[in-house]
C-alpha positions in Angstrom: -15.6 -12.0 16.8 -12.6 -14.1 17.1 -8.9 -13.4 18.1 -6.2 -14.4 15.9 -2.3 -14.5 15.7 -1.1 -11.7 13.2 2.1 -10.5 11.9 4.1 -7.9 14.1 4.4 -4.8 12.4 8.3 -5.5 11.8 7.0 -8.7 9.8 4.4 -6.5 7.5 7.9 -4.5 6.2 9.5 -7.2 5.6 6.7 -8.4 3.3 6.3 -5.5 1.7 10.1 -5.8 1.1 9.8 -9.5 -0.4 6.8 -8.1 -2.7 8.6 -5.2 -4.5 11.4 -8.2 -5.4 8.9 -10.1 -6.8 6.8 -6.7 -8.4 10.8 -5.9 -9.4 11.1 -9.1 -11.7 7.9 -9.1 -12.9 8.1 -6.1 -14.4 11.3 -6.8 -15.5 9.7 -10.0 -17.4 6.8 -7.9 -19.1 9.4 -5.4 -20.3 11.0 -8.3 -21.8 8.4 -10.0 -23.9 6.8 -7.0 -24.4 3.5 -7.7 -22.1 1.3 -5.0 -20.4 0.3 -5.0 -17.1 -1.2 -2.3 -14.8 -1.4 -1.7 -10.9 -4.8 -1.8 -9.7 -7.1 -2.1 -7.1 -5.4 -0.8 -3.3 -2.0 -1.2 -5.1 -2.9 1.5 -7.6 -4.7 3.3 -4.6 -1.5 2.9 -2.9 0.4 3.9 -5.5 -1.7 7.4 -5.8 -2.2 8.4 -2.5 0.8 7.2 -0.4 3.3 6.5 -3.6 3.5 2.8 -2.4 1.9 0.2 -0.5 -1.5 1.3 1.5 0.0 1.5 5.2 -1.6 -1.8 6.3 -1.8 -3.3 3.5 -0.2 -6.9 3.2 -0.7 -7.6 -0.8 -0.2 -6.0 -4.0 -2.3 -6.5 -7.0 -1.9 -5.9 -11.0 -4.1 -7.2 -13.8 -3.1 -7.8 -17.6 -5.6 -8.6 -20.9 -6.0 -12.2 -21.3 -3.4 -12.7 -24.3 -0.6 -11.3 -22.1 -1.4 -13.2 -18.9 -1.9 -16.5 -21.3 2.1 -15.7 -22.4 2.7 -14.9 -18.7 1.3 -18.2 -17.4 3.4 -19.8 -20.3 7.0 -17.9 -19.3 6.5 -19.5 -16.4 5.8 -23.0 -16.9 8.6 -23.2 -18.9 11.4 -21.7 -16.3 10.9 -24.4 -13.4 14.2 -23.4 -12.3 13.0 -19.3 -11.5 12.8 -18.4 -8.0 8.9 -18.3 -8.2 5.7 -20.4 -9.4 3.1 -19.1 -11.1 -0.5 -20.8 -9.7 -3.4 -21.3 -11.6 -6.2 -23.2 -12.7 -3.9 -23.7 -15.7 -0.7 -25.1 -13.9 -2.7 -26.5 -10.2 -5.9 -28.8 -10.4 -6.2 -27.4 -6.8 -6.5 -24.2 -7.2 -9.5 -22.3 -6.2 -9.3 -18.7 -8.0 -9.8 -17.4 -11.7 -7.0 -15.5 -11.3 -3.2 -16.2 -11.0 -0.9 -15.8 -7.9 2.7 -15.9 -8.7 4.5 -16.9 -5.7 8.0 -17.0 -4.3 9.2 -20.9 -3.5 10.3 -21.5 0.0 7.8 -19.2 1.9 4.8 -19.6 3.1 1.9 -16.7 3.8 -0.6 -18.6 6.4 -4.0 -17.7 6.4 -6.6 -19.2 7.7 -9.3 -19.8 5.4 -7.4 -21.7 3.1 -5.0 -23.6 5.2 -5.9 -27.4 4.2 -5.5 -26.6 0.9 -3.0 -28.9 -0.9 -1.2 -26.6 -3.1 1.8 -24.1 -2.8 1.1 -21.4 -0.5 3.9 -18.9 -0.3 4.1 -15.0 -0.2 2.4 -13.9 -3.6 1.4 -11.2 -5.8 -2.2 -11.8 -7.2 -2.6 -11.2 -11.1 -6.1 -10.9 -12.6 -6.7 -11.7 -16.7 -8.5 -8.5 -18.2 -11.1 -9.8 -20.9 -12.8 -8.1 -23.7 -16.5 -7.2 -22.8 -19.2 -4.7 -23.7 -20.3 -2.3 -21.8 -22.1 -2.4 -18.4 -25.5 -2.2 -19.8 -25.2 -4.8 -22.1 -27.9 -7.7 -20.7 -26.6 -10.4 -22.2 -23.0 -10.4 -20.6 -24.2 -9.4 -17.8 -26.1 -12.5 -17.3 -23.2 -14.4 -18.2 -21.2 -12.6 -16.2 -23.7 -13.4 -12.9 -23.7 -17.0 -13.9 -19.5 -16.7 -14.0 -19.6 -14.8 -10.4 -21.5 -17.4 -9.0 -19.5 -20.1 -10.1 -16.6 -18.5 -8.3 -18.1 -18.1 -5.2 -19.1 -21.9 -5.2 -15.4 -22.4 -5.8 -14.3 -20.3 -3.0 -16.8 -21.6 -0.2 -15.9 -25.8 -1.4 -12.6 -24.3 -0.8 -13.0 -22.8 2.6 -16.1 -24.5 4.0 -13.8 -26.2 6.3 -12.1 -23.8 8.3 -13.8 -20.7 8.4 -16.2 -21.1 11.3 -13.7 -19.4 13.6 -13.0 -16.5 11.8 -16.5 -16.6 9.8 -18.9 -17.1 12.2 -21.5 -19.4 12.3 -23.9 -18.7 10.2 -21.3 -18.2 6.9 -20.1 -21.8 8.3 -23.4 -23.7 7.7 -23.8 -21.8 4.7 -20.8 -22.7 3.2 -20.4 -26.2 4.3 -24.2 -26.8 3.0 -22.6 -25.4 -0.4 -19.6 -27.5 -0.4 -21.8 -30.3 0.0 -24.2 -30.0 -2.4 -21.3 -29.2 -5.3 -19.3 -32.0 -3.4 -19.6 -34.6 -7.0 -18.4 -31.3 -9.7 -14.6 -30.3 -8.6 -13.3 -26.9 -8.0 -11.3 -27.0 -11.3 -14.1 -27.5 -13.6 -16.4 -25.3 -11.9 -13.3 -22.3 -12.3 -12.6 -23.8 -16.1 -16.4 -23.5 -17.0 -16.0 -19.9 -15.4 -13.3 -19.1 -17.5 -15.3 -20.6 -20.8 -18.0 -18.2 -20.2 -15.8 -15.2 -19.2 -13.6 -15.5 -22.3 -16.2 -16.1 -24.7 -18.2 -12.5 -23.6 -16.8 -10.4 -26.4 -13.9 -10.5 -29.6 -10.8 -9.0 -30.2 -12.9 -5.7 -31.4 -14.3 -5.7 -27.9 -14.1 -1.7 -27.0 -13.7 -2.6 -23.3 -12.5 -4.5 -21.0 -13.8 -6.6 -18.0 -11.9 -8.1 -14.6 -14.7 -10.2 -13.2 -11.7 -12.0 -10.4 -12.0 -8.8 -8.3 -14.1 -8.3 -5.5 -15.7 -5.2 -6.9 -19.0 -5.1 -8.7 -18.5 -6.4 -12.3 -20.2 -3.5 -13.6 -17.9 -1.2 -12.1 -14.9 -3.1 -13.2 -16.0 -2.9 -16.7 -14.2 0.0 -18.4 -13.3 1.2 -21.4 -10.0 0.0 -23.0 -9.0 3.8 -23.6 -8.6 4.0 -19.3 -5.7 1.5 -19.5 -4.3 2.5 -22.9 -1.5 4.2 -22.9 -0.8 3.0 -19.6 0.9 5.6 -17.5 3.8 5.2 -15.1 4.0 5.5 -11.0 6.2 5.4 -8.7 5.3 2.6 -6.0 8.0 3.4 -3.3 11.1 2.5 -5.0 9.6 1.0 -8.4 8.7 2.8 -11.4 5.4 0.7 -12.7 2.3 0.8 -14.9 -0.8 2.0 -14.5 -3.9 2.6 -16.1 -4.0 6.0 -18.4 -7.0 7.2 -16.7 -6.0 6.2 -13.3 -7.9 9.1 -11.5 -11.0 7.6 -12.9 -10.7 3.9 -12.4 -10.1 4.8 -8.6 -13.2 7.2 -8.6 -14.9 4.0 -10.4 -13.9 1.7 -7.4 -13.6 3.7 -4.7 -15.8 7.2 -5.3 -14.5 10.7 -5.5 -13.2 10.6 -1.6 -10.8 7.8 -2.5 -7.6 9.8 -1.1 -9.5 10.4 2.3 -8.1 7.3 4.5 -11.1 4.9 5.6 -11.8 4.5 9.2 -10.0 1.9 11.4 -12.4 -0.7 11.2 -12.1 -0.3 7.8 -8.7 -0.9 7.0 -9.0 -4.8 6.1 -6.2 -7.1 5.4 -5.8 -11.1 4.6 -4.7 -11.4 8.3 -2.1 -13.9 8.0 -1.4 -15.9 11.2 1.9 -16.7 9.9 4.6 -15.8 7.6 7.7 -17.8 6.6 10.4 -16.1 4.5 12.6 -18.8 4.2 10.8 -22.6 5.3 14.6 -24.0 4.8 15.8 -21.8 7.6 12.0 -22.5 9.4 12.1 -18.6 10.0 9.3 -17.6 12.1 8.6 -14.0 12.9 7.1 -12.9 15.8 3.7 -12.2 16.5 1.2 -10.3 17.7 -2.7 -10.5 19.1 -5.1 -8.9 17.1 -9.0 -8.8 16.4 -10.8 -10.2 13.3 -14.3 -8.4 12.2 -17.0 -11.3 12.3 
């Protein structure tokens, strides 16, 4: 177990404060070409169960079907002069995710495990592609799916091999470094566009349901029929008014089981533990900070 440097809780509200801006304008940009989106994961639980952000809770999450997060990724790429970058494997060779993060220029959101990486690494709002699929029990995909999920994870540990020691452990270390090195001669980009290859070839435009195989949940329980996000539904997340899934009670029973609006126990309450937050690196703003412990 290792001690960190974490935001004060003063720091946490004013995050949450920069990320209903940036949920503001997105929504404001999928109302405008017409793109769906939904809240998911602890941001939907959020959303539910305390009408906004999870108390400790230092991100906020949506996901959208691949066609609308192509367009997304597009918008952006051709507005250099907006307020925010949209990062992918699409618009950053170095990026290490199969999903997007839009982020807000001129900040920075520290955290540890991916510190030496060489891309932009402000305050962001993680968005996850939604591709067609077949059901859970469908053999085929789900062997592809595997094959896809492991190809992420190699991503993630060439990324983090590093660094991660001290808040890992040392066993995850050795496990990742042997990783990084072995994968050392195939990049991170073409492992995550390989990734995307096989994810968006699982299923056609007929495809009855829909798959999110970015998240950290099991695949299989993140495959759901498209009639649980269609017609999405509309929540209020403190001040916003934003989409959700239809069937949002059952995607969270899905996730999270039927106790979902029972709050976890302390140790339980997990967040990206950011050592540092910038709002503004012009003004070289550095909040203050606070000791806290990191489960090993």
């Amino acid at each position: 177990m290792k001690e960190i440097e974490a935001i004060s809780p003063e720091t946490l509200e004013k995050l949450k404060l920069t990320l209903l801006e940036m949920m503001r304008d997105i929504d404001q940009i999928c109302k405008e070409h017409k793109l769906d989106y939904f809240l998911i994961g602890g941001t939907l639980l959020g959303a539910v169960r305390h009408k906004g952000f999870i108390p400790w809770d230092d991100d906020l999450d949506i996901a959208m079907p691949r066609k609308d997060y192509e367009k997304l990724i597009k918008i952006f790429k051709n507005n250099e002069n907006s307020k925010y970058i949209l990062q992918s494997i699409e618009t950053d060779k170095n990026y290490w995710l199969p999903f997007a993060k839009v982020r807000k220029k001129n900040t920075l959101f520290d955290d540890l495990p991916t510190r030496n990486v060489k891309s932009h690494r402000g305050i962001f709002i993680d968005i996850f592609p939604l591709d067609d699929a077949h059901d859970e029990k469908n053999r085929k995909q789900n062997a592809k799916v595997r094959l896809a999920k492991l190809l992420k994870l190699i991503a993630d540990f060439k990324t983090t091999a590093s660094i991660t020691k001290e808040i890992s452990g040392t066993k995850k270390y050795i496990i990742k470094n042997i990783v990084a090195i072995l994968f050392k001669p195939i990049s991170t980009h073409r492992l995550l566009i390989l990734q995307k290859k096989i994810i968006t070839n699982l299923a056609d435009d007929d495809a009855l349901y829909f798959i999110n195989v970015g998240s950290q949940y099991s695949f299989k329980k993140q495959t759901m029929p498209k009639t649980m996000y269609y017609p999405s539904k509309e929540l209020r997340f403190e001040e916003l008014i934003l989409k959700a899934p239809s069937e949002y009670i059952y995607f969270l029973e899905r996730i999270y089981g039927k106790s979902y609006m029972e709050l976890p126990p302390k140790d339980k309450r997990k967040t990206h533990a950011p050592s540092k937050i910038i709002f503004d690196t012009n003004e070289g703003e550095h909040p203050r900070k606070l000791k806290k412990k990191v489960e090993s």
